[in-house]
C-alpha positions as CSV (number, residue, x, y, z in Angstrom):
1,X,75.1,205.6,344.2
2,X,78.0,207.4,346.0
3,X,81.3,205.7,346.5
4,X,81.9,203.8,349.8
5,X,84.9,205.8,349.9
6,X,83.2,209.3,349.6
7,X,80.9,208.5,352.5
8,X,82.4,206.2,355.1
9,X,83.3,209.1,358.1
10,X,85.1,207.3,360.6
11,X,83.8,207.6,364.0
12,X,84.2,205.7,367.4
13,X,80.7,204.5,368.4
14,X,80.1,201.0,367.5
15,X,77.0,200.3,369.8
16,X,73.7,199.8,368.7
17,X,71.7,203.6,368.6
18,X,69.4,204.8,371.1
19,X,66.0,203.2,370.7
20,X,62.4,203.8,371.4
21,X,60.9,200.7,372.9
22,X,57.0,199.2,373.5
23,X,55.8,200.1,377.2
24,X,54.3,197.7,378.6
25,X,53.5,199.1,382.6
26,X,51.4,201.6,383.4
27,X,52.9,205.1,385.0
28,X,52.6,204.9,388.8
29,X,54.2,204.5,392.5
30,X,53.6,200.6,392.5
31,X,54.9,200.1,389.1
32,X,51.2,197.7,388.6
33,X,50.4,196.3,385.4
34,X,48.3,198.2,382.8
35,X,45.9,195.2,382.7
36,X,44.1,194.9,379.4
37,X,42.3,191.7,378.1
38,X,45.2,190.4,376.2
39,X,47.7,191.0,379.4
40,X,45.1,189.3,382.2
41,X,46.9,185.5,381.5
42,X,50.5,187.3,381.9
43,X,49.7,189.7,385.3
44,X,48.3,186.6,386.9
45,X,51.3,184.4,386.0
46,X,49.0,182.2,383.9
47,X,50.8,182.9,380.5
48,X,53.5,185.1,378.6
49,X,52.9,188.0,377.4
50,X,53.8,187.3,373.6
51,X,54.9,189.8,370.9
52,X,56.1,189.2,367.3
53,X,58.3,191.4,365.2
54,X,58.1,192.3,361.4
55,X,60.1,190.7,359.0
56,X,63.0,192.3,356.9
57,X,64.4,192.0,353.7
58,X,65.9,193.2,351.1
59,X,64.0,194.0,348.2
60,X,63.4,192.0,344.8
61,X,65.1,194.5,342.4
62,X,68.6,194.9,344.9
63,X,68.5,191.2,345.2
64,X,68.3,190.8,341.0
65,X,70.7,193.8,340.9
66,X,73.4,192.1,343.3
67,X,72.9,188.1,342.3
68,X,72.0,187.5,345.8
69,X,69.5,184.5,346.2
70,X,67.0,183.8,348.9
71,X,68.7,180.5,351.2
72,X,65.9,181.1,354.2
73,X,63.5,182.3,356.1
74,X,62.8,182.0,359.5
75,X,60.4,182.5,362.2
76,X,61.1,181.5,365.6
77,X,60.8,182.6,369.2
78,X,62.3,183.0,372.1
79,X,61.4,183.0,375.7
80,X,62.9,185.0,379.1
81,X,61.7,185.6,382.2
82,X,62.1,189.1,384.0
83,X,61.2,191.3,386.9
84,X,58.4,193.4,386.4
85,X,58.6,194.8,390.0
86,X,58.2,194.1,393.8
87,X,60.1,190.6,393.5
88,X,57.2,189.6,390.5
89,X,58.8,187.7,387.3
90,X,56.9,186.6,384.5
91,X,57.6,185.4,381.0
92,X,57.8,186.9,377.6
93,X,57.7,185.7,375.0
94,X,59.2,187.0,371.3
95,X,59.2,186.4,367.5
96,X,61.6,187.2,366.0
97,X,62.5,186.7,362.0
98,X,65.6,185.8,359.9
99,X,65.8,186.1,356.1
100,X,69.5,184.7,354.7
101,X,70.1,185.0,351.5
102,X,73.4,183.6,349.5
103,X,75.5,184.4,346.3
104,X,78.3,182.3,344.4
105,X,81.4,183.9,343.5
106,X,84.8,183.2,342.2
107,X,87.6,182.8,344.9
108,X,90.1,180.4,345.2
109,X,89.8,179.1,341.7
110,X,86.5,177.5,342.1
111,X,82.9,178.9,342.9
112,X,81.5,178.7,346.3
113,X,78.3,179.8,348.5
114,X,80.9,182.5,349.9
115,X,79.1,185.5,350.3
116,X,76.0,186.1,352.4
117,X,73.7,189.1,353.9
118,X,70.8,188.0,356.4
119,X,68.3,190.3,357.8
120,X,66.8,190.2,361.6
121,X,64.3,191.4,363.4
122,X,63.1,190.9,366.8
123,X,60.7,193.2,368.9
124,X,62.2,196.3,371.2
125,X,59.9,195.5,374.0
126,X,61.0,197.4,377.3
127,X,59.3,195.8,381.0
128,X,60.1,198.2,384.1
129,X,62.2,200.5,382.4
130,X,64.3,197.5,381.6
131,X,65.1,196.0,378.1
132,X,63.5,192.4,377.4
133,X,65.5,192.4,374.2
134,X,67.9,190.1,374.4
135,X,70.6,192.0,371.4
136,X,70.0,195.3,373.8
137,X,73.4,195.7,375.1
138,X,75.2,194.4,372.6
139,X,77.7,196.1,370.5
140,X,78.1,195.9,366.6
141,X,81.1,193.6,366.9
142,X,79.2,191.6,369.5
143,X,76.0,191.3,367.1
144,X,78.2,190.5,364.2
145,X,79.7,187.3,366.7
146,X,76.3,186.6,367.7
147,X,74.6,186.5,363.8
148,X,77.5,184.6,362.6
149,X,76.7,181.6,365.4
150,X,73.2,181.5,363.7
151,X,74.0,181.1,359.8
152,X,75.9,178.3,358.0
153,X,77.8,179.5,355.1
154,X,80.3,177.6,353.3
155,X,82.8,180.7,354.8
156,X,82.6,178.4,358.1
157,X,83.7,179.9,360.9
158,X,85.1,183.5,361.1
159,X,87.7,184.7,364.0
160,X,89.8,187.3,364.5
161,X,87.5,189.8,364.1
162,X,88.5,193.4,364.1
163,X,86.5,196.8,364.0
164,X,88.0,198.5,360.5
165,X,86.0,201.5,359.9
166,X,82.6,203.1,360.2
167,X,80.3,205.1,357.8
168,X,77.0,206.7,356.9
169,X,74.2,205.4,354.9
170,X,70.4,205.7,354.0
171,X,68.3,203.1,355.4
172,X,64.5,202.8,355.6
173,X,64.2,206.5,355.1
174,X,67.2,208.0,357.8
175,X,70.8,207.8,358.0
176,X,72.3,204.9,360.2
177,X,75.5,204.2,361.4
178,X,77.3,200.7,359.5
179,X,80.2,199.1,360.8
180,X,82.6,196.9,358.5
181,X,84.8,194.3,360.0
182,X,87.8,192.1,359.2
183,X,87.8,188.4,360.4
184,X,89.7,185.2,359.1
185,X,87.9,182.2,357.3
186,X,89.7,178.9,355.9
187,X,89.0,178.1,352.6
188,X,90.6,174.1,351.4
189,X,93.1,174.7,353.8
190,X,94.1,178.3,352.9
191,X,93.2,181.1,354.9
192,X,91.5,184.2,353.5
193,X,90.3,187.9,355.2
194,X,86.9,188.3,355.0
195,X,84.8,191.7,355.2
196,X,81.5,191.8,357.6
197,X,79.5,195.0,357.2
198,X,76.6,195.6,359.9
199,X,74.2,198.1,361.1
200,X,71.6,197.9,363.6
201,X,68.8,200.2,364.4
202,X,65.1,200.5,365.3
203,X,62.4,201.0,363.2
204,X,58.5,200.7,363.8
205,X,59.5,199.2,367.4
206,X,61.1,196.0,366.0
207,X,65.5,196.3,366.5
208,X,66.9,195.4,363.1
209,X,70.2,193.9,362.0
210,X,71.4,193.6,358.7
211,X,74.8,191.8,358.4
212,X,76.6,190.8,354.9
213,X,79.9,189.3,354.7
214,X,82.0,188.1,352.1
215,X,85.6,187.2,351.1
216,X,87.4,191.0,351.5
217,X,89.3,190.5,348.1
218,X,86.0,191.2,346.2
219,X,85.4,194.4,346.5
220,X,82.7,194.7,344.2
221,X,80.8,193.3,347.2
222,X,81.1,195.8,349.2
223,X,79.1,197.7,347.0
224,X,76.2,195.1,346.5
225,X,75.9,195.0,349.9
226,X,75.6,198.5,350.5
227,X,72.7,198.1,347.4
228,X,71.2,195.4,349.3
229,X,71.4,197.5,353.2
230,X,69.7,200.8,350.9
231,X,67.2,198.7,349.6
232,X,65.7,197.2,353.3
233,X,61.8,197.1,353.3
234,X,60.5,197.2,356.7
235,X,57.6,195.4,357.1
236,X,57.7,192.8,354.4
């Protein structure tokens, strides 16, 4: 594998690439609902209209490779309501799936659970030409706040968190933009940098986000997590 170094082009877009979504309305003046059996419940108002994304992960051999070990993973679902058109709202309803996986390594003196990657995936539905998706208009450094509320790693909280530099790299078969970060985590009292690398894309209509962090003073990391981003298998 190339060199983080040799490939990370900086550039000045962090926000989430442009995305092909589910339609769910039929083309048309009056904007009506393309009204098949399993969409009756939802035009009438009797129901959301439910979808459920495909898991992602990382695969076996990256996670052997890297030392990373599987902590969780998680189905769950969320619900919104929205405008379809003319005043209408209905509900939707999403599955979306985390996997979290962990790694001990040596900082401080000690071993801890400090390092971490988690993979997301939720559905890129579009209603009325507008985005159901809740992570649609979010930035990188906004998805890297909003991942970070959702896993509990012995890290504990992160702030501070700056944009550091952006790069290139295959995933699930075409180049994506990744993002690295620099927050601040306290450690027994100390404080230490740590280094949040994250890219988010689209991929067989579900929005993926892959996030590892870890304490920026390992830089071997940085490298297994780059292994582990390579190595995404889309759907698990």
């Amino acid at each position: 594998m190339a060199s983080s170094s040799n490939r990370r082009d900086s550039h000045d877009n962090n926000h989430l690439s442009t995305r092909s979504r589910r339609s769910l309305l039929a083309a048309g003046a009056t904007g009506s609902l393309a009204l098949t059996a399993g969409c009756l419940d939802f035009a009438l108002g009797n129901g959301p209209l439910e979808f459920s994304g495909d898991r992602v992960a990382p695969s076996d051999g990256a996670l052997e490779e890297t030392g990373y070990a599987e902590e969780s993973v998680e189905e769950r679902s969320i619900e919104k309501s929205a405008e379809v058109g003319l005043g209408i709202e209905r509900e939707f309803k999403a599955g979306i799936w985390q996997s979290t996986y962990v790694k001990d390594v040596s900082i401080l003196g000690g071993e801890r659970e400090a390092a971490l990657f988690t993979a997301l995936s939720i559905p890129a539905v579009e209603v009325a030409g507008r985005s159901f998706n809740p992570l649609e208009d979010l930035s990188n450094g906004e998805l890297v706040e909003r991942l970070l509320g959702e896993v509990d790693s012995e890290a504990g909280q992160i702030e501070g968190i700056e944009h550091e530099e952006s790069f290139g790299l295959d995933v699930l078969g075409d180049g994506r933009d990744v993002d690295t970060f620099i927050g601040q985590s306290t450690y027994d009292g100390e404080e230490i940098d740590v280094e949040l690398t994250l890219t988010s894309f689209v991929h067989e209509d579900d929005l993926l986000v892959l996030l590892g962090t870890h304490p920026e003073v390992l830089a071997e990391e940085s490298a297994n997590v780059e292994v582990l981003l390579e190595s995404a298998e889309h759907p698990v």
